[in-house]
C-alpha angles and dihedrals in degrees: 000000000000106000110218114219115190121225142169098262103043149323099298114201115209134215124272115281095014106154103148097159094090091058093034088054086049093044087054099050092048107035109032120079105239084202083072107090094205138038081235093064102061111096120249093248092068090048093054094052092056107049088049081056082058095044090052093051100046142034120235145139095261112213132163093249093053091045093064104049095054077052087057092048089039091062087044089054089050087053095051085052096055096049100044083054088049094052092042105040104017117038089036086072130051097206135063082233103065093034095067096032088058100040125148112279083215102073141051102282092216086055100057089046091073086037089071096037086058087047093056107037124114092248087064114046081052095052092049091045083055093041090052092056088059113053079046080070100055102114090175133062116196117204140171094166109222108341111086121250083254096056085051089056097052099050093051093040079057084048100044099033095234142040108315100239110227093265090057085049090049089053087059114031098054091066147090132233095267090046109249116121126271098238144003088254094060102042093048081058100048099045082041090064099035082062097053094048092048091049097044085055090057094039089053114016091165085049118099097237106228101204102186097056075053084057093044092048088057104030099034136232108317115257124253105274094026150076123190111255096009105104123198124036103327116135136202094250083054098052114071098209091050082080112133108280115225099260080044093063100033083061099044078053094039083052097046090054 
């Protein structure tokens, strides 16, 4: 079976039997520095190394499009690595002491000694304490179980018979199996923007309905690094009908007055 990867530019749909996340999760532990705090701060070469692991362990049409996106999952999967050692090693001990004297045997010990300074560093307990609050805001929980945001495209872009706009992603992913919404939140939204859009109908007949200005009305404009219903990694700039709306760009003009 055909696997889907999601990427900026478009659905990709993978060979058969590609199933490079065991070997990209073996590249990373091995090849990418853990002393480094972001995917963005190991160097290309290592990158490079391991995506040619990758290419000698699997078979696959290589194009600059699917490379990066094994890059993206690559740094997913180095972020997964650094938070499994801190579970594991960090949190497990109260102390800098412990920490270092039981560190992981799997990893350069000098490494995770800086590892554990920048744990426990001032910077970063600020930046977790910010980051937790957060998360403590999040009033919406997307889901599309175990199938990825680009497989749901897919299947709706089959349904629909072209590419699901992100209002008709954010009808569906917000949802459980039996249908009802995953949260209060959601569904207000939802139901918020099915009644614009029927209003505006009977308001305008004769109007093309854009329904997802409508969206962008309720929800607000995207945040920079993500797209409704797009799942991983896609940005508004990426996506060619994130562009402005009309009231979007008379307020930007109305606040730069």
């Amino acid at each position: 079976m055909e696997g889907i990867a999601e990427t900026n530019e478009q659905t990709l749909v993978t060979p058969p039997n590609f199933d490079p996340s065991t070997r990209q999760s073996c590249a990373v532990c091995e090849d990418a520095p853990i002393s480094c705090k972001r995917w963005e701060d190991v160097s290309q070469d290592n990158k490079n190394k391991m995506y040619s692991y990758v290419l000698e362990k699997f078979e696959f049409e290589e194009n600059e499009v699917r490379k990066n996106w094994i890059l993206r999952k690559m740094g997913r999967a180095f972020a997964n690595h650094r938070y499994r050692l801190k579970a594991d090693y960090y949190d497990a001990y109260d102390n800098d002491d412990d920490q270092i004297k039981f560190a992981p045997t799997t990893v350069d010990q000098g490494q995770w000694r800086q590892v554990v300074t920048w744990l426990s560093s001032h910077e970063f307990q600020v930046a977790c304490a910010r980051n937790k609050s957060n998360r403590s805001k999040q009033t919406m929980t997307i889901t599309t179980g175990t199938r990825s945001f680009a497989r749901v495209r897919a299947e709706q872009a089959e349904i629909l018979g072209l590419e699901p706009s992100a209002w008709e992603m954010f009808k569906v992913t917000p949802k459980k199996k039996d249908g009802s919404m995953v949260d209060s939140m959601s569904k207000q939204i939802v139901d918020k923007i099915q009644s614009l859009v029927t209003q505006r109908a009977e308001e305008g007949p004769s109007q093309a309905i854009d329904e997802n200005e409508i969206c962008s009305e309720v929800m607000g404009r995207e945040r920079h690094g993500r797209v409704h219903g797009y799942g991983f990694r896609p940005t508004p700039s990426s996506v060619p009908e994130k562009i402005p709306s009309c009231n979007e760009l008379i307020t930007e003009l109305e606040q730069m007055r």
